[in-house]
N, C-alpha and C positions, 0 to 999 in steps of 0.2 A: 413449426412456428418460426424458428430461428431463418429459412429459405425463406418466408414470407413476409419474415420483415425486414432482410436486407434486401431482398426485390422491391418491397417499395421502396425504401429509402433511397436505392438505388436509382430507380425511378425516378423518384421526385429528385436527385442532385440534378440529373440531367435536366431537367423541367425548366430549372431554375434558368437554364442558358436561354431558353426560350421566352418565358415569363416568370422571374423571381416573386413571391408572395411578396405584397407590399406593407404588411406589419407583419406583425408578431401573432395578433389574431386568426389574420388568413392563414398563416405557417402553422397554428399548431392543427387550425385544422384541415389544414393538409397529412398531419402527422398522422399513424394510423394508433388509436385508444389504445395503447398496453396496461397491462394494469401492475403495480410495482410487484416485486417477488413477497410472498408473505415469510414474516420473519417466525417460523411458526416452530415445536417440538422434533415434528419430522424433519424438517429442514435442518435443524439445527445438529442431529442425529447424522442427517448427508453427511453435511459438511465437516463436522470433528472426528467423522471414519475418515479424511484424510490425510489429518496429521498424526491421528494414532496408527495408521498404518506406515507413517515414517518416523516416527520421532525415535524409533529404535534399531532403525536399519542404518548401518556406520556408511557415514559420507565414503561416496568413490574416491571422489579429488578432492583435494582443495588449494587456496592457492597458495599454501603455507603448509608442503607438506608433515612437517611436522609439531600440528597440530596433532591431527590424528594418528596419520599415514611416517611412521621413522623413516628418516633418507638415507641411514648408514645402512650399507648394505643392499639385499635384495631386501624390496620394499616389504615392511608389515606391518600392521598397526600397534599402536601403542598398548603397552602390559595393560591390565586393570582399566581400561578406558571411562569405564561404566561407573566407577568411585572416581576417577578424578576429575572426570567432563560433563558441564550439562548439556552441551548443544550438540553433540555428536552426530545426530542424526539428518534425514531429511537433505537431503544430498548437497548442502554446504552450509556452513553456519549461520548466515541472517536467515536463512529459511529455517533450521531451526529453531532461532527465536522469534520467528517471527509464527512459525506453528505453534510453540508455546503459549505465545499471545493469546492465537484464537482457543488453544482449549482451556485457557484462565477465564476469556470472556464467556464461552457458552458455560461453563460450570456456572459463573455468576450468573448470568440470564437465566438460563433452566437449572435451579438446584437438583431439580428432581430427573433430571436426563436421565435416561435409561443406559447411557455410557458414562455417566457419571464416576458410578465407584472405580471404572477403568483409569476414567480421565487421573481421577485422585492418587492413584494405587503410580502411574507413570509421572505425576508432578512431585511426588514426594522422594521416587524416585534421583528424581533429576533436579528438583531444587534440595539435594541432601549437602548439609554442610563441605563435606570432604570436594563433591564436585565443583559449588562454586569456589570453594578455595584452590581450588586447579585452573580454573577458570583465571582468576583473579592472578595466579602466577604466570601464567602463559602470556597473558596481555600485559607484564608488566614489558615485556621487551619482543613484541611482537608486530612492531613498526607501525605500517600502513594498514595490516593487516583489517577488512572491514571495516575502515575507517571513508567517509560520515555511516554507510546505508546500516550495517548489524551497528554501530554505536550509536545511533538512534532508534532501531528497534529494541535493541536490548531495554534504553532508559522508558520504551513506553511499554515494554513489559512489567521493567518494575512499578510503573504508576499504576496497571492493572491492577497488580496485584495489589499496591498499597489500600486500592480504596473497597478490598473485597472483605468485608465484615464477616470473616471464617478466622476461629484458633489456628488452622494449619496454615493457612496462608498467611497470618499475622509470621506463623515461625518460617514460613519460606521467604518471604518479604525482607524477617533481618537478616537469613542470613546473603541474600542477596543486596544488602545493602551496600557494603564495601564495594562489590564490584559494579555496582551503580553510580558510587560517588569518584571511584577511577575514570569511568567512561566521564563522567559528566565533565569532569575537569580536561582532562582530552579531546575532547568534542568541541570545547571553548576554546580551547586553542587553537584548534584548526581550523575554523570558523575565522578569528581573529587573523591565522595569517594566510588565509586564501585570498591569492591576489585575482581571481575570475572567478567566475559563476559558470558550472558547468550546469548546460541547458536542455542536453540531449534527453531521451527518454527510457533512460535504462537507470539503475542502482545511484549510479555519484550523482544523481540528478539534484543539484544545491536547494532548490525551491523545495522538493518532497521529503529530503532531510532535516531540513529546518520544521517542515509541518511536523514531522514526526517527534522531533524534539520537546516542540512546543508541546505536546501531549504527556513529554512528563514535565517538564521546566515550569505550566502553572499549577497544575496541581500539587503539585512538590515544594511551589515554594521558593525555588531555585533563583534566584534574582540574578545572579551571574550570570548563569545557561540563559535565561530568559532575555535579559538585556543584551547579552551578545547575539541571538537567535533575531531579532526585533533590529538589532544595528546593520544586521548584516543582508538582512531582506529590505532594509531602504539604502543600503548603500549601492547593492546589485541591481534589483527590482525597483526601486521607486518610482524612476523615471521611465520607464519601460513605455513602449507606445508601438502600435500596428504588430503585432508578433506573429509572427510567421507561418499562421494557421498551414499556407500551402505545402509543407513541408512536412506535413505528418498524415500519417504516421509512418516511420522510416523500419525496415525491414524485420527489426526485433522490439520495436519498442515496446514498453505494459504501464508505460505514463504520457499521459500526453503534458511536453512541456508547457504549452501555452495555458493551459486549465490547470496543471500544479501549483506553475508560479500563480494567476489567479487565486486560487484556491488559499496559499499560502496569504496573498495580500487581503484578503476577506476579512485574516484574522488578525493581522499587522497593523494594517492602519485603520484609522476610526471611521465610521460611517458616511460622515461629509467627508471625507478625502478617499473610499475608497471608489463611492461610485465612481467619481470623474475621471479618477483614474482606471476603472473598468473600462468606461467606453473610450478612453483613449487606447485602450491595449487590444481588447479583441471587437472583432468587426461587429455588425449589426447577427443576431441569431439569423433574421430572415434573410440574409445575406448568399451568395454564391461565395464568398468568402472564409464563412462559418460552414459551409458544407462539409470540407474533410475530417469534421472534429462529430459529427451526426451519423454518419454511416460507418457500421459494422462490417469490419473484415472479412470479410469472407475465403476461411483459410483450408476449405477443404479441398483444393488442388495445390496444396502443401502435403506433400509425402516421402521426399527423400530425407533417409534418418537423419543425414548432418545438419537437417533444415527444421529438428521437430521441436529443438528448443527455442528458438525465435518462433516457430509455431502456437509454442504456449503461451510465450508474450503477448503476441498478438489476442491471443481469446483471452488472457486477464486484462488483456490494454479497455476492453469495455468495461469490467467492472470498476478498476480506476477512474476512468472518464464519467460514468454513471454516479462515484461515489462524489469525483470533484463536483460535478453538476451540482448535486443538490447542498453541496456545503455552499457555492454562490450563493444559489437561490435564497435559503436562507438564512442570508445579510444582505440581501437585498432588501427593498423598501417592497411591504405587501403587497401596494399597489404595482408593483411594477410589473411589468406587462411581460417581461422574460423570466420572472418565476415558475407559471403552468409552464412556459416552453422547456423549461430548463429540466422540472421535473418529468415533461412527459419524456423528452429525450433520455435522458435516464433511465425510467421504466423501460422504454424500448432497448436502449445500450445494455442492461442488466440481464434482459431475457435472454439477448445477442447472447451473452457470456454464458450465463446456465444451459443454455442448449446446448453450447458447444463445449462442454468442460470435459467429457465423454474421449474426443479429438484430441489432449492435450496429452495421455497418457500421463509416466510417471515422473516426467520434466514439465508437466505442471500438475500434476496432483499434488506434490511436494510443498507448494506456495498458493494456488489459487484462491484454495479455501478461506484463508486469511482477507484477500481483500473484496470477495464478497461478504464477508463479514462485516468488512467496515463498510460496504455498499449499505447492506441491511442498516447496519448502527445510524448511517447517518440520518439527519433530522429533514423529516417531509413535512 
């Protein structure tokens, strides 16, 4: 399936040199029908074998070796890891919590998963008091360390979890609170004194951190986080206009900057100011200009090892782009004639990514699963 819908896709970009589609109508039906992934028990079973298969396997590296890894001496990990750490796992820390995330969200979706009592039996584990107070120490002087991309997953893990109506997660919830309300206050700060916007398409990506924020800063409450997260996307992003569609995707990316930022302004600004400034930012969907941002990677003459983590990137860089898509879509106005487009692209970018998830091995099994997650989550 995946050969056959980047051979069109592929297809039809070159088509477009010859004769571009003149709306939006002719473009989608040139698109070929996918139909979106079903968010269904099975699936959801796929995908939470992947972070239960790392959330207990101790990080190689990290960039902080003594986090896990002591540096006096010949290297070893840290005594007692398992009581003092919760994110240990999953080959460096925001993929650990960002695995976390996804097995809080399918518990809440499917009570009754058939991996469920697993799911529970390693979350009670790892939100055990002792670990996040280990957690909560480590970070008190732990510099830059994950700072924006795990300080904004961590804080939408805890919204996860706050708004899951379970006794155990009400008590993993508190005791993860402190180390929610550290990050949060850290995160505003470095928000507040970032003098650029970094726009690339990997982790410090400014636009995808701030979206991530916002996913605990409203439901929380947080009017600080919130308010800083909102000043800091019009101060960066406001004015933004033409963005650089031709320039992606760059050899490891798993965000497309120009559909982040997007993405992010969907939720930023109000409805009369965000259109206008849509169509001042990204070019026309039926566009030769929108092309690079529609076609799926095709990374299976990717095979040398040093090259299999930007590998991964690249086949989660569609379930991002798929998840941005449909958050445009809808905040856009119904009528609007790049809504079908936006989602069928999506549907096709998602399948992209599930075909190839296989290819990504365990430098993306580690993380994927999470952002198809939010691909499925988001609203069609």
């Amino acid at each position: 399936m995946r050969g056959a819908i980047t051979a069109l896709l592929l297809a039809g970009a070159c088509a477009f040199a010859a004769e571009a589609p003149k709306d939006n109508a002719a473009f989608l039906a040139s698109l070929p029908d996918v139909k979106s992934l079903d968010f269904s028990e099975p699936m959801a079973v796929a995908l939470a074998a992947m972070p239960l298969a790392c959330i207990d396997r101790p990080q190689a590296t990290s960039e902080r070796t003594d986090y896990l890894w002591l540096p006096e001496g010949k290297a070893r990990i840290a005594d007692n890891f398992v009581k003092t750490r919760a994110f240990y796992g999953c080959y460096d820390w925001h993929s650990a919590v960002n695995s976390t995330w996804t097995l809080v969200n399918l518990s809440k979706r499917f009570p009754k998963l058939a991996v469920g009592p697993l799911i529970r039996e390693k979350l009670k584990e790892h939100f055990a008091s002792t670990n996040i107070e280990g957690e909560a120490a480590f970070f008190k002087s732990a510099r830059q360390f994950e700072l924006p991309y795990g300080y904004s997953w961590l804080l939408k893990l805890y919204a996860e979890l706050d708004s899951w109506d379970d006794p155990e997660a009400k008590t993993w919830t508190t005791n993860l609170y402190p180390l929610a309300q550290q990050f949060s206050k850290k995160l505003h700060d470095y928000y507040k004194d970032l003098p650029l916007p970094i726009r690339g398409g990997a982790h410090p990506n400014t636009a995808f951190t701030l979206y991530l924020a916002l996913d605990y800063a409203e439901p929380e409450h947080d009017e600080a986080l919130a308010k800083m997260v909102k000043a800091t996307a019009n101060r960066f992003f406001g004015s933004d206009h033409n963005c650089g569609t031709a320039y992606e995707p760059q050899g490891s990316d798993f965000l497309s900057p120009c559909l982040a930022e997007a993405q992010l302004m969907s939720r930023v600004l109000e409805p009369e100011k965000f259109l206008p400034w849509l169509n001042a930012f990204l070019p026309p969907l039926a566009s030769a200009e929108f092309a690079p941002l529609t076609k799926p990677v095709d990374t299976k003459g990717i095979t040398k090892e040093e090259l299999q983590g930007g590998k991964s990137h690249l086949i989660g860089l569609a379930f991002s782009r798929a998840h941005a898509m449909l958050e445009i879509a809808a905040r856009l106005p119904k009528d609007d004639s790049r809504v079908a487009v936006l989602r069928r692209l999506a549907s096709i970018s998602a399948a992209s990514a599930y075909d190839a998830m296989e290819e990504a091995g365990y430098l993306g099994s580690h993380w994927i699963g999470t952002y198809a997650v939010m691909y499925l989550r988001a609203p069609r």
